[in-house]
C-alpha positions in Angstrom: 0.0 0.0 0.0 1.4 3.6 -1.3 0.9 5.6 1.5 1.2 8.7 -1.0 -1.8 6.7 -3.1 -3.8 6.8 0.2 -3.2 10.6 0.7 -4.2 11.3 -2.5 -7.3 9.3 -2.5 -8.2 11.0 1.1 -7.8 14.4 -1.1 -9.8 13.9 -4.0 -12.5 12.8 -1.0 -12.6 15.8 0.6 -12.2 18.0 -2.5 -15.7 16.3 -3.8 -14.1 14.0 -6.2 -15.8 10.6 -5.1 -15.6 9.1 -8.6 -11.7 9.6 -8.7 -11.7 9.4 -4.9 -12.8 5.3 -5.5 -11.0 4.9 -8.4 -7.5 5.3 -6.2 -8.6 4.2 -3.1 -9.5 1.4 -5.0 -6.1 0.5 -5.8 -4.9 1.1 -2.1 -7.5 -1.7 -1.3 -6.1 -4.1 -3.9 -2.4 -3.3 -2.8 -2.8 -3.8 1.0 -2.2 -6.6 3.7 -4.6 -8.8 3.6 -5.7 -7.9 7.9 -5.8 -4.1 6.5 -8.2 -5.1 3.2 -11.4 -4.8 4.9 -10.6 -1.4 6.1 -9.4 0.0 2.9 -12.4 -1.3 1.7 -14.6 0.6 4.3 -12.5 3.7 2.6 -13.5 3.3 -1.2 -17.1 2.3 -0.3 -17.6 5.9 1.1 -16.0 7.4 -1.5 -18.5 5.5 -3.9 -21.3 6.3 -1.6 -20.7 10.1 -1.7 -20.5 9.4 -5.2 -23.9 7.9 -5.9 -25.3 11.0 -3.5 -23.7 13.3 -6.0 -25.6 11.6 -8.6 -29.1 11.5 -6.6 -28.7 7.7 -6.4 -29.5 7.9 -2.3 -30.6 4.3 -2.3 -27.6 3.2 -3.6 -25.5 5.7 -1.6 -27.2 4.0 1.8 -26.9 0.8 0.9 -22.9 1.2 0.3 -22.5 3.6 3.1 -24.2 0.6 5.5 -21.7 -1.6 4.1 -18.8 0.9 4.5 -19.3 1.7 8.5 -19.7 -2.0 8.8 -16.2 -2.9 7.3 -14.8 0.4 9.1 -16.1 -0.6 12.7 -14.9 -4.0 12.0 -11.5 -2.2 12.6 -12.3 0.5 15.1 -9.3 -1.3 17.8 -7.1 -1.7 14.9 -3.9 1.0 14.1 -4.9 3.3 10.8 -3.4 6.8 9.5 -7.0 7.9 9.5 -9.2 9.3 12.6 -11.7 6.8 12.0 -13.8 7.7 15.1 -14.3 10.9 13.6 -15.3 9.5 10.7 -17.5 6.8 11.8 -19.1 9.3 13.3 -20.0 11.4 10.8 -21.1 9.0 8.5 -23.4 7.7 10.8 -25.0 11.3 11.0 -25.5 11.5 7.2 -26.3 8.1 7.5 -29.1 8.7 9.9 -30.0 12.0 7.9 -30.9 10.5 4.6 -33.1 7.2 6.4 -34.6 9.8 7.9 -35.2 12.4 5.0 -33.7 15.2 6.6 -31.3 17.6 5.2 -27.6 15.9 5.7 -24.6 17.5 7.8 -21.7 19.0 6.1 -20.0 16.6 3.7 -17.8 14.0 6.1 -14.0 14.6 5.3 -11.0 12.1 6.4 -8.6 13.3 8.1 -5.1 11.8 8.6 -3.4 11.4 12.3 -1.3 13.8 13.5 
């Protein structure tokens, strides 16, 4: 795994590129260790979510978001560059906005650790 791939996916996420966002996060996914796979996983399933909400596909962007915070809390204890807690949590808050038809947070953005 290019660590310099992953930073570049995490920027095309949080510049609203979610289509190129998944296309390199993608190959992060393919590249890592296999106990890190379903965690970079999690990763390109939000950037394809985001990008089926920038289309207007929200049933599709649910159904891949569900998926993504269930492959990202399967690694909540593990050690990743990303604040995942932060992220978890804000994906569950859009998560919870959309179910319930209500107007969605600010777009979710990953951060890096310090």
């Amino acid at each position: 795994m290019s660590e310099a791939e992953l930073a570049r996916g995490i920027e095309l996420f949080n510049n609203g590129e979610f289509f190129a966002a998944h296309e390199v996060l993608e190959d992060v996914w393919r590249a890592s260790k296999p106990e890190d796979k379903k965690f970079f996983q999690g990763l390109t399933q939000v950037a394809v979510a985001f990008h089926h909400h920038s289309t207007g596909n929200l049933v599709g962007m649910q159904s891949v978001l569900r998926r993504a915070i269930g492959n990202l809390e399967k690694n909540a204890g593990a050690s990743h560059p990303v604040d995942l807690q932060a992220l978890l949590d804000a994906l569950k808050s859009w998560c919870g906005a959309v179910e319930e038809n209500r107007a969605p947070p600010d777009l979710p953005k990953i951060e890096l650790k310090g």
